[in-house]
C-alpha positions as a printed Julia matrix, in Angstrom:
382×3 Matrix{Float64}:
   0.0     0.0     0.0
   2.55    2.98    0.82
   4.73    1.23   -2.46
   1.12    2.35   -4.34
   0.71    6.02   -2.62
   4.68    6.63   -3.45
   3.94    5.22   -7.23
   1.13    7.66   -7.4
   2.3    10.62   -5.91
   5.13   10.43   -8.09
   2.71   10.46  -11.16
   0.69   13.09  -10.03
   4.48   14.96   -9.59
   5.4    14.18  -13.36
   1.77   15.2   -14.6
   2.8    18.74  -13.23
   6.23   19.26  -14.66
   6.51   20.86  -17.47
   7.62   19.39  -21.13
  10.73   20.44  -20.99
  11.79   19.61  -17.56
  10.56   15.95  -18.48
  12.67   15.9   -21.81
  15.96   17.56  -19.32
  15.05   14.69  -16.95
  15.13   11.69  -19.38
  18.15   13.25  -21.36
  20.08   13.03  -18.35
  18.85    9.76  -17.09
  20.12    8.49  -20.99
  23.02    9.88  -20.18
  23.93    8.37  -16.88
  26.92    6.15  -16.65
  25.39    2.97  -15.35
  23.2     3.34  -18.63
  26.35    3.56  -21.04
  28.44    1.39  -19.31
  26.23   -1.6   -20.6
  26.91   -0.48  -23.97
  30.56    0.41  -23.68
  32.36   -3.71  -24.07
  35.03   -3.51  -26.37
  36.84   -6.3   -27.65
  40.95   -6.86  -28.01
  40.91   -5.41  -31.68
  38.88   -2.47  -30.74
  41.07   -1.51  -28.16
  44.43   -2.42  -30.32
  43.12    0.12  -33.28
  42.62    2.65  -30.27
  46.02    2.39  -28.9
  47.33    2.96  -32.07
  45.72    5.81  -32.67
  45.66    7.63  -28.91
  49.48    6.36  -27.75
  51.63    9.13  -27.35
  54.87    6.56  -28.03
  53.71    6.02  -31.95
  53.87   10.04  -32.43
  57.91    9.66  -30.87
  58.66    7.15  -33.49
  56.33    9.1   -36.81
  58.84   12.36  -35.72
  61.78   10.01  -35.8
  60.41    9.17  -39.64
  60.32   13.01  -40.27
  63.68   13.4   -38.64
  65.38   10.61  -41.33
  63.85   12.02  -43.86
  64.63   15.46  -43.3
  68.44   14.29  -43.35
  67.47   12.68  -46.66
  66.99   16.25  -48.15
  69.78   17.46  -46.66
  72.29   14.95  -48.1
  70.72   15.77  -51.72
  71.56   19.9   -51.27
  74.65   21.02  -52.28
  77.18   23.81  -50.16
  76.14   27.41  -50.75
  78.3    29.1   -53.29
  80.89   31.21  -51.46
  81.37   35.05  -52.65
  85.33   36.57  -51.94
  85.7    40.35  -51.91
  89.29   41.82  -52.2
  89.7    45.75  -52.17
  93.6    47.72  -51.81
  95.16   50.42  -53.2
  99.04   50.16  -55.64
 101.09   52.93  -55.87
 103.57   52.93  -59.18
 106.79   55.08  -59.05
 105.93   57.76  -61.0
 102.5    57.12  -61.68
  98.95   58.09  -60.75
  98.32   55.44  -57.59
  94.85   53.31  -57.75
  92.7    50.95  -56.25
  93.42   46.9   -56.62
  89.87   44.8   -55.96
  89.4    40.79  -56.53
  85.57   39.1   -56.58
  85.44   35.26  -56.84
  82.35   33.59  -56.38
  83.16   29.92  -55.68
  81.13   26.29  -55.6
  82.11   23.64  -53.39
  80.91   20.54  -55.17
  81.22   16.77  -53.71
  83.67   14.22  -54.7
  81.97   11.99  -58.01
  79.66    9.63  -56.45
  79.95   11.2   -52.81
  76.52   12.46  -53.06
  74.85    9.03  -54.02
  76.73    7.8   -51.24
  75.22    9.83  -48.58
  71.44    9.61  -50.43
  72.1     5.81  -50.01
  73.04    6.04  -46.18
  69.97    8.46  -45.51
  67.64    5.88  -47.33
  68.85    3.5   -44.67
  67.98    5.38  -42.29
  64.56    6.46  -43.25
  64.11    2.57  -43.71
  65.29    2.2   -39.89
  62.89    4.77  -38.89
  60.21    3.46  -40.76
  60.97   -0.3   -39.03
  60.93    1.06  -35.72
  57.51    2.47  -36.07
  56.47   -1.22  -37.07
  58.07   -3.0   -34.65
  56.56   -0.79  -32.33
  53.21   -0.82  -33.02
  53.39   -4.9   -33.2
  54.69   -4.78  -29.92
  52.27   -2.3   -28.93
  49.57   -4.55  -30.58
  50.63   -8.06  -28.9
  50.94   -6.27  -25.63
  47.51   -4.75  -25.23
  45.82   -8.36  -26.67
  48.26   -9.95  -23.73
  46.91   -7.44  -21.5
  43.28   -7.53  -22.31
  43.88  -11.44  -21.98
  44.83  -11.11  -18.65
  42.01   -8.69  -17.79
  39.75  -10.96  -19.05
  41.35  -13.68  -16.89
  41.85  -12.39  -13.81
  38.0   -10.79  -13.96
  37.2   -14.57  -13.98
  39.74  -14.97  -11.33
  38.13  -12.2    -9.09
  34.49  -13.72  -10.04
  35.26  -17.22   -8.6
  37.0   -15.85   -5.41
  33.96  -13.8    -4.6
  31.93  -16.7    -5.3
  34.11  -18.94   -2.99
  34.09  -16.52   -0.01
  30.02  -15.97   -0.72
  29.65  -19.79   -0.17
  31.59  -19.64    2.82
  29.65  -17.29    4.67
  26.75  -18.61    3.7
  27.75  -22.06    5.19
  28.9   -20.53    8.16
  25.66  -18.96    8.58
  24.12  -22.12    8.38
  26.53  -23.72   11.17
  25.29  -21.08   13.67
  22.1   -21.94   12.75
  22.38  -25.54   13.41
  24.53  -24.94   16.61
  24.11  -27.99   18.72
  26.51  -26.91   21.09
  28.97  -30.26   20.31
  32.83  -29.9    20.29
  32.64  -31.39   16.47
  30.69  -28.87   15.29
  32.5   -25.87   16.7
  35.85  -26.83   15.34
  34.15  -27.05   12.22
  32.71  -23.72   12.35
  36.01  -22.31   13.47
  38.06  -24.23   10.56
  35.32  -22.58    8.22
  35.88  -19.4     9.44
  39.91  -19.71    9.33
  39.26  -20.98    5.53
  36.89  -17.56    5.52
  39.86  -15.65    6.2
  41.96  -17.03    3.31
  39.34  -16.47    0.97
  39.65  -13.01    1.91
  43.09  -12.67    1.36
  42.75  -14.25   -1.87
  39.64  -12.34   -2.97
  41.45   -8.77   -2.37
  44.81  -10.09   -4.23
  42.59  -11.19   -7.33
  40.83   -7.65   -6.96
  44.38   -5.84   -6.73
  45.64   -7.87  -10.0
  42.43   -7.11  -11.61
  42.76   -3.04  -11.22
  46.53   -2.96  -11.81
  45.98   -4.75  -15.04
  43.01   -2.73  -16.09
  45.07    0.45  -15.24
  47.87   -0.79  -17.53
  45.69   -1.43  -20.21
  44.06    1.74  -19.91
  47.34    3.67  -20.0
  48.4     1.65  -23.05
  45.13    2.22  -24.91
  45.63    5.97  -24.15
  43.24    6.42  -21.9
  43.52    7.89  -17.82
  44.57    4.79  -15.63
  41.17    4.64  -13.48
  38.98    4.76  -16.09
  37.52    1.32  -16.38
  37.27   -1.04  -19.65
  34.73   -3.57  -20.37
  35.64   -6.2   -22.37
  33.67   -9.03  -24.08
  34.72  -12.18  -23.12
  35.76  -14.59  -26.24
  36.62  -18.08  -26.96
  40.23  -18.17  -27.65
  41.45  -21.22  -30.22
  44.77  -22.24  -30.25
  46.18  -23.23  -33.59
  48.88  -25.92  -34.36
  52.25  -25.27  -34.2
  54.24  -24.96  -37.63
  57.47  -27.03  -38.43
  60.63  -25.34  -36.86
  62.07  -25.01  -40.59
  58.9   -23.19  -41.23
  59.23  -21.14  -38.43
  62.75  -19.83  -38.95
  61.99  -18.9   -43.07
  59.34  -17.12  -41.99
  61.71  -15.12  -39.32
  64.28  -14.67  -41.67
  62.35  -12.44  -43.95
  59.9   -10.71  -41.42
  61.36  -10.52  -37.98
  62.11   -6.54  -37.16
  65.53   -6.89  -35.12
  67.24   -9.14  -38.15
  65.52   -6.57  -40.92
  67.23   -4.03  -38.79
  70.98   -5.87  -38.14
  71.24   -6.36  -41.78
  70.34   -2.72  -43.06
  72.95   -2.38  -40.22
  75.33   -4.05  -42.29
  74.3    -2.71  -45.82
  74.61    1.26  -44.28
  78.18   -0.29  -42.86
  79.43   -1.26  -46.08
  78.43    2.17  -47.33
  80.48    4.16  -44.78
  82.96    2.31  -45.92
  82.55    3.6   -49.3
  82.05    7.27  -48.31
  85.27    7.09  -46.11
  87.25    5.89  -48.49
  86.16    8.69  -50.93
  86.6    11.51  -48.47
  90.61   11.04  -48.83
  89.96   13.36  -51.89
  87.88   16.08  -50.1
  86.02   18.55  -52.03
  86.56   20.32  -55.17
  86.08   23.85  -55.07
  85.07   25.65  -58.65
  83.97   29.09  -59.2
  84.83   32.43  -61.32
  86.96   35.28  -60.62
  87.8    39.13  -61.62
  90.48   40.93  -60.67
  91.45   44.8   -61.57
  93.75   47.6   -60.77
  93.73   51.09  -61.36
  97.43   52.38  -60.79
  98.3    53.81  -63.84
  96.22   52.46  -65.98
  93.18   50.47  -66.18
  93.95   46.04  -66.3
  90.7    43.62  -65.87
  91.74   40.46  -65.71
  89.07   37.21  -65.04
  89.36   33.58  -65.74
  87.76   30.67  -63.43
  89.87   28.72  -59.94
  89.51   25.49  -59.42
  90.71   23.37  -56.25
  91.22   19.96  -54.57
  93.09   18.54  -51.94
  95.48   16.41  -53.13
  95.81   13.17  -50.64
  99.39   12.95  -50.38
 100.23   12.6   -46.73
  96.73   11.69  -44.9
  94.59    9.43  -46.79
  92.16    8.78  -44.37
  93.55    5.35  -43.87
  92.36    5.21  -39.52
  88.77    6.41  -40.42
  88.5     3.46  -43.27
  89.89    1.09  -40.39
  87.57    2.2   -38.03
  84.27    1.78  -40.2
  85.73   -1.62  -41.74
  85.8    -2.71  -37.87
  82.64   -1.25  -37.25
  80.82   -3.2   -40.3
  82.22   -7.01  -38.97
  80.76   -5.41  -35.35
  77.64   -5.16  -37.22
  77.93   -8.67  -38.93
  78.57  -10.26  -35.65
  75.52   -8.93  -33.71
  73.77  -10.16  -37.38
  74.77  -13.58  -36.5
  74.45  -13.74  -32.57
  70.74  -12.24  -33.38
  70.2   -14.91  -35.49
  71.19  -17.75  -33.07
  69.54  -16.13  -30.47
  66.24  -15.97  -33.21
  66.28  -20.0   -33.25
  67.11  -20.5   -30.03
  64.11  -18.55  -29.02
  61.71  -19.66  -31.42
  62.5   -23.9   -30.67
  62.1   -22.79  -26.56
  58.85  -21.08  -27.16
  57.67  -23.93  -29.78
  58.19  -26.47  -27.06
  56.48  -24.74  -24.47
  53.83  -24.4   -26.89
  53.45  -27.95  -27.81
  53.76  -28.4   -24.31
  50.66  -26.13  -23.33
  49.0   -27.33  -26.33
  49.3   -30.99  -25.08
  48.11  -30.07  -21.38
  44.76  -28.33  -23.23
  44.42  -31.58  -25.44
  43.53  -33.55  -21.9
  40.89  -30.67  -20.71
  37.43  -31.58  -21.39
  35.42  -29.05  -22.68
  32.16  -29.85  -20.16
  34.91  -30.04  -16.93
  33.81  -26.52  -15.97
  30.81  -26.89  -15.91
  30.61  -30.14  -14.36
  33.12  -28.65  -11.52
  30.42  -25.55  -11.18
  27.06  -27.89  -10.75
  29.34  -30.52   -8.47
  29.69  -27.5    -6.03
  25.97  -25.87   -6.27
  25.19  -29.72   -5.53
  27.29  -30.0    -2.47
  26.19  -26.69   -1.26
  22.52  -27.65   -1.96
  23.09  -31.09   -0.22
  25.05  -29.31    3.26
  22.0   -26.95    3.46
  19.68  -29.68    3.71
């Protein structure tokens, strides 16, 4: 009866308001967030093409793109010409004295095949820029599907714990209940309790994993580390594992740190190159006039041409250094490249190993394990 005078006087209440109070009233009841949090699950690829997009890290390694490239255009620009101003005065026994003055403009021009060179190395390098950007944003990728995995995971973790600890007091309640005073049946209410206890502690440890991983996903997605992210639950299926030969062609041409060791090696060998061709320096080519006015007029112009001519340093050390440098680099090719296969058999055989544990699972266990326990429950009540 008063649940019927309270439904009634808040009709009456709504009959008075005015239409657009009502609309401002269900607008912002549509707009509360236990209303859009039903709506707001996102799955592991929805929050991967998010993190892409909102990660501050990705914009770090697009700048280090525009960085490479920018060096690109400056290996392609030649030295701005240089302009050489000489002004004096001659005096001529006997003579009328008069200014002397000398203008060169001059243009400092690479060594043949010096410019190519350097193009060639920048390429490299906006090739390493580019790689790092992918190898980042598959690592980025793997670790927010690892880390919505684990969400997912340790929700269900959290779930059963609460469950547990729910049972528990509700079976302790039902020991007080039956209380027959008997030695028996207080230790068992006291061992219940004790177990009560542990349930606890494990409850509030699944509840601590569950928020630090949600706040690590959250910061990873770009998004503030308290807000919260619902996730749809999926089946996950676990394909077979390819043959080891299989496994290492298809490293060799796509894994990131061996694409990056050997353009390593190929901007190495092109050092080399450039080193070897700065022994000659640059050759310096330009114009010149040159007057004087003491007496008489004389104009005199013609073009000057320069080069260093490597007689005493050839550059020999800086060659030595950057041939040392490039078998550096074709070491760490080869010691990533054991390490690759070393890696990839370890992780195969835990693999197969996982895969053979999950062979042995029935699929109906769970459940079984669930109605086994609402049975027993059922059964202790009675």
């Amino acid at each position: 009866m008063p649940h019927a005078l309270a439904c009634r006087a808040l009709t009456l209440s709504l009959m008075k308001t005015s239409l657009p109070s009502l609309l401002l009233i269900l607008l912002g009841i549509l707009a509360s967030p236990s209303l859009k949090a039903r709506d707001t699950a996102v799955t592991s690829s929805d929050l991967v093409s998010e993190a892409l997009t909102k990660n501050p890290e990705v914009r770090f390694y697009e700048a280090e793109i525009a960085a490479a490239r920018g060096g690109r255009q400056s290996a392609g620009q030649l030295a701005n010409p240089e302009l050489n101003t000489e002004l004096g005065g001659m005096g001529i026994n006997g003579q009328k004295d008069g200014l002397v003055w000398r203008a060169q403009i001059l243009q400092t021009f690479d060594f043949p095949g010096r410019m190519s060179l350097r193009k060639a190395i920048a390429d490299r390098d906006i090739t390493l820029a580019e790689l790092g950007l992918q190898q980042f944003k598959s690592q980025l990728s793997n670790e927010v599907r690892a880390r919505a995995g684990d969400v997912i995971l340790l929700k269900r973790k959290e779930d059963a714990a609460r469950s547990v600890r729910e049972r528990l007091e509700a079976l302790i309640d039902v020991l007080v209940q039956r209380d027959s005073g008997s030695v028996s049946a207080l230790l068992e209410r006291r061992i219940l309790e004790a177990t009560l206890l542990t349930s606890d502690r494990t409850l509030t440890d699944a509840s601590k994993q569950v928020r630090e991983a949600m706040a690590m996903l959250a910061v990873l997605c770009g998004r503030g580390p308290d807000q919260a992210i619902q996730l749809s639950g999926a089946v996950t299926s676990f394909p077979d594992a390819p043959q080891m030969e299989t496994l290492k062609q298809q490293a060799a041409r796509t894994n990131f740190d061996l694409q990056q060791k050997r353009l390593n090696v190929a901007k190495q060998g092109l050092k080399i190159d450039l080193t070897k061709s700065e022994r000659w320096g640059n050759i310096t080519f330009g114009p010149y006039m040159a007057g004087q006015h003491a007496g008489g007029t004389q104009i005199e112009g013609g073009f000057a041409f320069s080069i260093p001519l490597p007689l005493w340093n050839k550059n020999k050390g800086n060659v030595a250094a950057e041939e040392a440098r490039t078998q550096q680099a074709e070491a760490l090719l080869l010691a990533t490249l054991r390490d690759l296969e070393r890696d990839l058999s370890v992780e195969r055989s835990a693999y197969l190993a996982e895969l053979d544990a999950l062979s042995r699972w029935r699929p109906e266990s769970e459940k079984q394990f669930a109605d086994a326990a609402a049975e027993a429950d059922r059964h202790y009540r009675l």
